[in-house]
C-alpha positions in Angstrom: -6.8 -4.9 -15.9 -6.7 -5.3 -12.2 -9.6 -4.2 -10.3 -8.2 -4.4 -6.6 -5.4 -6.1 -4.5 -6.4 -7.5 -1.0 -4.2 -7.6 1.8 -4.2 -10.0 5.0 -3.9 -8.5 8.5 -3.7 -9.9 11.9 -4.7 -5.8 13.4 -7.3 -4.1 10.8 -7.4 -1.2 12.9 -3.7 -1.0 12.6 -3.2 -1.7 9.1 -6.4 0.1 8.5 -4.6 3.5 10.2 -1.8 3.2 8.3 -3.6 2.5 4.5 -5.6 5.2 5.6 -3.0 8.1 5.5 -1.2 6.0 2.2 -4.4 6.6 0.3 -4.9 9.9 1.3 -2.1 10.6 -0.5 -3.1 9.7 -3.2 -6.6 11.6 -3.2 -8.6 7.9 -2.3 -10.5 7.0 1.1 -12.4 4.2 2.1 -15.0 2.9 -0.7 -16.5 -0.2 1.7 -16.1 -1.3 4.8 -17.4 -3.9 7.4 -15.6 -5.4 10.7 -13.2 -7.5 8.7 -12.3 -5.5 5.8 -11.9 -2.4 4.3 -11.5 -1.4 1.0 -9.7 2.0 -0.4 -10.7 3.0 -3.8 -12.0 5.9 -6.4 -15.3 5.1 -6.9 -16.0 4.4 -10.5 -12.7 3.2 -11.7 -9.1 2.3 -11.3 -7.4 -0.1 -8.8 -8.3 -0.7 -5.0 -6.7 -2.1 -2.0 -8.3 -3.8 0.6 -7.5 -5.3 3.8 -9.1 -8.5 5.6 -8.7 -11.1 8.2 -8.2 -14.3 6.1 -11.6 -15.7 5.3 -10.4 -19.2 7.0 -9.4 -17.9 10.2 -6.1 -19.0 10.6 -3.3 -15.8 11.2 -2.5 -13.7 8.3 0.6 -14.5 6.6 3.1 -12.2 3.6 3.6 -13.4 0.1 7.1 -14.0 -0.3 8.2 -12.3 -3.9 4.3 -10.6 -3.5 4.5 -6.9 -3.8 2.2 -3.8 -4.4 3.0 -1.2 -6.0 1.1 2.6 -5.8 1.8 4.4 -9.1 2.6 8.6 -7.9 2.6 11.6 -10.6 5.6 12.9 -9.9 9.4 12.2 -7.8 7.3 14.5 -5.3 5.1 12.1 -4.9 7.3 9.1 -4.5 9.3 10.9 -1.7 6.5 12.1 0.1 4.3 9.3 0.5 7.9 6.7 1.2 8.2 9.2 3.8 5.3 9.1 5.2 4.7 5.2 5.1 8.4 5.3 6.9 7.1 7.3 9.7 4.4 5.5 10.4 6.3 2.6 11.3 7.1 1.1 7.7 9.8 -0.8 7.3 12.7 0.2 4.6 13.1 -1.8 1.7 15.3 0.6 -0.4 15.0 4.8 -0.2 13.2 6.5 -2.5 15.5 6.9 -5.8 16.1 6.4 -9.7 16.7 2.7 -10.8 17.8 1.0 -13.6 18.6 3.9 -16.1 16.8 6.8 -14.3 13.6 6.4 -16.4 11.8 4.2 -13.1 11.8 6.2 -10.1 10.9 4.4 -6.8 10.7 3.8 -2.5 10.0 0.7 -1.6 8.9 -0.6 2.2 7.1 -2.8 4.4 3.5 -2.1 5.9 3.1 -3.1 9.9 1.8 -6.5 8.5 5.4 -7.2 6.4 3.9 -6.5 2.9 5.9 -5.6 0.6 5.4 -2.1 -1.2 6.6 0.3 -3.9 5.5 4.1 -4.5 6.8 4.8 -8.2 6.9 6.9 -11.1 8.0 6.6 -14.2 
């Protein structure tokens, strides 16, 4: 249903860094690019993210209650890429772990521009 999720930033080459290793995770690189944004994406189907510096010029701002979520094949998965976004200067929103009754398995963190996001499996 969705076909990509776009995400301000104030530094593209920062966020741009850090989405790049997130997506390589996941077997995706960059499918467009120009000075202001970049987009990561299989070509030929499934979701995307992109990144831009807002289209109006004023400063890049977070959606509160906004959040992404990147959708791993296995507990593995999860770990490794929450990890991963962690040490690359993430901020934690809640460690990598079951929820609810076990079935939903997830990390969830902040990207250097304060988005929200999720790594899960369920």
């Amino acid at each position: 249903m969705l076909g990509y999720v776009t995400l301000g930033t104030n530094d593209i080459e920062r966020a741009a860094a850090f989405y790049d290793k997130i997506c390589a995770e996941f077997g995706v690189g960059r499918l467009m690019e120009s000075d202001d944004f970049i987009a990561w994406a299989n070509p030929g189907g499934g979701c995307g993210i992109g990144l831009t510096k807002p289209f109006d010029g004023q400063p890049a701002t977070v959606g509160n209650g906004v959040m992404i979520a990147f959708q791993a094949e296995s507990k593995e998965q999860v770990d490794k890429v929450y990890k991963l976004a962690i040490e690359l200067g993430a901020k934690d929103e809640g460690e990598a772990g079951p929820r609810g009754d076990g079935s939903f398995y997830a990390g969830y963190f902040r990207d250097p521009d304060g988005h929200k996001c999720n790594v899960f499996v369920m």
